[in-house]
C-alpha positions as CSV (number, residue, x, y, z in Angstrom):
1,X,7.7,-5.6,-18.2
2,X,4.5,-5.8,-20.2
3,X,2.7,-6.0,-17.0
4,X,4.3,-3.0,-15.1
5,X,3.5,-0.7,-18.1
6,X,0.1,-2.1,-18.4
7,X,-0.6,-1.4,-14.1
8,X,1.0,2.5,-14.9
9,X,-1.1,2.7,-17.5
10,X,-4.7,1.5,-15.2
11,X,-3.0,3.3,-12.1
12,X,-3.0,6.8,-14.5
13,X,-6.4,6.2,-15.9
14,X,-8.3,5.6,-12.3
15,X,-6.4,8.1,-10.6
16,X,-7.1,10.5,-13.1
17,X,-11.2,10.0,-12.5
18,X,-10.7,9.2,-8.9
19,X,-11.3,11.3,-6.0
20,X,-9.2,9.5,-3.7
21,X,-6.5,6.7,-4.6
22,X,-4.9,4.5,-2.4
23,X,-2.2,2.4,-3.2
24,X,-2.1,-0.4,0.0
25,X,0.6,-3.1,0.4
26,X,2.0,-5.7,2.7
27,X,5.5,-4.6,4.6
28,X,8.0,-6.4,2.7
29,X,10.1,-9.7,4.3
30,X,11.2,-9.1,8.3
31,X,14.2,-10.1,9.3
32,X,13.2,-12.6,11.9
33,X,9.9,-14.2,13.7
34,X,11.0,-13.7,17.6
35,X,10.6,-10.1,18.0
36,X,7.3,-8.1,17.6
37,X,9.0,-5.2,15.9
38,X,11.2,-6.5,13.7
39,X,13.2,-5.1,11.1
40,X,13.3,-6.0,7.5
41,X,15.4,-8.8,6.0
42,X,18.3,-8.3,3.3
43,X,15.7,-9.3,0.9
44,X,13.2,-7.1,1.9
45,X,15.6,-4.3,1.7
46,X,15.6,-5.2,-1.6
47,X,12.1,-5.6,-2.4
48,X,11.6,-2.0,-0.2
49,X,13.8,-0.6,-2.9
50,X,12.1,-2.1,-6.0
51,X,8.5,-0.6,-4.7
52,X,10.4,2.3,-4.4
53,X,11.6,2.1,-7.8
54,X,8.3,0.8,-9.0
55,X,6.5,3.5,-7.8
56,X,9.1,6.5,-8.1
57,X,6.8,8.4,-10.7
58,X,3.9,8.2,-9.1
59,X,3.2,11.3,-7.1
60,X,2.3,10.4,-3.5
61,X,0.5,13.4,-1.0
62,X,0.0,10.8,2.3
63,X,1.9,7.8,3.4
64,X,0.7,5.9,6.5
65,X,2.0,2.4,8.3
66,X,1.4,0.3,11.2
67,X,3.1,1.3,14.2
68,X,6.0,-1.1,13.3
69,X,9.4,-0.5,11.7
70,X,8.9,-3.2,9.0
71,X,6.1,-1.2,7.8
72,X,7.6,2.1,7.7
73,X,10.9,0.7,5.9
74,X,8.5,-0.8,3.3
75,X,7.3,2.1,2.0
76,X,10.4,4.6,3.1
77,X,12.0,5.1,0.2
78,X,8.2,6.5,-1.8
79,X,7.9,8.4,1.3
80,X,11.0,10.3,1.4
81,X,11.0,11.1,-2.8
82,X,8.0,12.7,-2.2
83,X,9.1,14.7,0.9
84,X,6.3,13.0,3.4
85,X,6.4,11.8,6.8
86,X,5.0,8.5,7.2
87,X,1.8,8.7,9.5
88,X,0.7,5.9,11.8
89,X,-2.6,4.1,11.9
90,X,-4.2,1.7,13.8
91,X,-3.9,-1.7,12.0
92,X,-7.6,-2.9,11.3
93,X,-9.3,0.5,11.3
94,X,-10.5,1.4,7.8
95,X,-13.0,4.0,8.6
96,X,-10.3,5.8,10.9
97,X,-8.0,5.8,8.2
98,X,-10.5,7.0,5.5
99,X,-11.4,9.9,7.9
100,X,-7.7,11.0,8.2
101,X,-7.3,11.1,4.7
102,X,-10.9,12.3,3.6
103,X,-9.8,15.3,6.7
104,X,-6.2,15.9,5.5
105,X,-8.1,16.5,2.0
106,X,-5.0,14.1,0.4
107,X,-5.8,12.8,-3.3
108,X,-3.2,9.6,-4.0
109,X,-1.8,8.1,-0.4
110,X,0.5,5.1,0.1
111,X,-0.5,2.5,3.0
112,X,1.7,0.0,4.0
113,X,-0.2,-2.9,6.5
114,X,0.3,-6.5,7.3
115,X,-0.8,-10.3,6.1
116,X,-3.5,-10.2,8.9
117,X,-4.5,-6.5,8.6
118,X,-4.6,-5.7,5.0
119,X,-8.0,-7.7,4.4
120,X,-9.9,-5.4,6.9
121,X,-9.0,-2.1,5.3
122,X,-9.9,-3.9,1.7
123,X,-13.0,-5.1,2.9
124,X,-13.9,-1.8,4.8
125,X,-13.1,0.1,1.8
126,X,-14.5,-2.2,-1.4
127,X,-16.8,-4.6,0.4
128,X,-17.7,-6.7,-2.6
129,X,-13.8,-7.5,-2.6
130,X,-14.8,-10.1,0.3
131,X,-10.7,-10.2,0.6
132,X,-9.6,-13.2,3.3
133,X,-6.4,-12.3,5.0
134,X,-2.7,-13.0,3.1
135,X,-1.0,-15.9,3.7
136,X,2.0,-15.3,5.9
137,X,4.3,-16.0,3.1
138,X,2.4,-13.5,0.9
139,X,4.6,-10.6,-0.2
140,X,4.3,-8.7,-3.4
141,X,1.2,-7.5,-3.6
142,X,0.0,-3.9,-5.0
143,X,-3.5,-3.3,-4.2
144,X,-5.0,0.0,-5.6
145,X,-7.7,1.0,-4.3
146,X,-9.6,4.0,-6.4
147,X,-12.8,5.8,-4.3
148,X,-15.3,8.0,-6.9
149,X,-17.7,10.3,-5.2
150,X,-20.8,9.0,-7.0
151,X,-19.9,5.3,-7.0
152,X,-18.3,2.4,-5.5
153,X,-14.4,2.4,-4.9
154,X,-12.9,-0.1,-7.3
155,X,-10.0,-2.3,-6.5
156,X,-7.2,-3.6,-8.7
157,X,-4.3,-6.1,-7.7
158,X,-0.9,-6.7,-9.2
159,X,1.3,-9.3,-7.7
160,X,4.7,-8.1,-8.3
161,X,6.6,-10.8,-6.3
162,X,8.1,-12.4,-9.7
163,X,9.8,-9.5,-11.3
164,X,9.6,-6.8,-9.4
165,X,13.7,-6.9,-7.9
């Protein structure tokens, strides 16, 4: 628990200087490994729901996901409590999804990727993170990703897999 209030406490100090912040994450467990668009698994229902509580007083202007269901139900319930529609983006394309949120003039977005997309977007947007890409059994992970107009964006990474249920 000491950990959760200690990440509310670094996610309210950098968005307050921030310009931009973007909280990125990995879609949660998917049901199966045959189908390209699969949903997610009972457990990552469950997890979908935890981010959701996790994250249910943080205030949330832009929400954007793969073209993929398991994406989209990851980050679902933060989406709908604060009345968004969830926005598609191409998977690897960092400066593309920088531009539509630097355009829509949104302050504090939600991104939901994948194991082998997540790393391009971190890397497009801190470059000194030199992020590889997630193991396919990597789930859990909060990136936050703060950009300041007059200096490098800073990254931060909780990994919430152990007690965030």
């Amino acid at each position: 628990m000491r950990i959760f209030f200690t990440f509310l406490l670094l996610f309210a100090a950098m968005g307050s200087q921030a310009q931009i912040k973007v909280v990125l994450v990995r879609h949660s467990v998917k049901s199966d490994n045959t189908s390209r668009d699969p949903d997610l698994s009972a457990e990552g229902k469950n997890y979908a729901e935890a981010l959701g509580r996790f994250l249910e007083n943080e205030s949330f202007d832009g929400a954007y996901a793969t073209p993929f269901k398991r994406t989209h139900q990851t980050i679902e319930k933060v989406a709908v409590k604060n009345q968004l529609a969830i926005r598609d983006y191409p998977p690897v394309d960092g400066k593309g999804l920088l531009a539509k949120i630097q355009e829509s003039g949104q302050k504090s977005v939600i991104v939901a990727g994948h194991s082998n997309t997540i790393h391009h977007l971190i890397n497009y947007f801190v470059p000194e993170a030199k992020m590889e890409e997630l193991d396919e059994s990597d789930y859990g992970k909060v990136f936050l990703i703060s950009f300041y107009g007059d200096r490098p964006a800073s990254l931060f990474v909780l990994n919430t897999k152990d007690w965030i249920k």
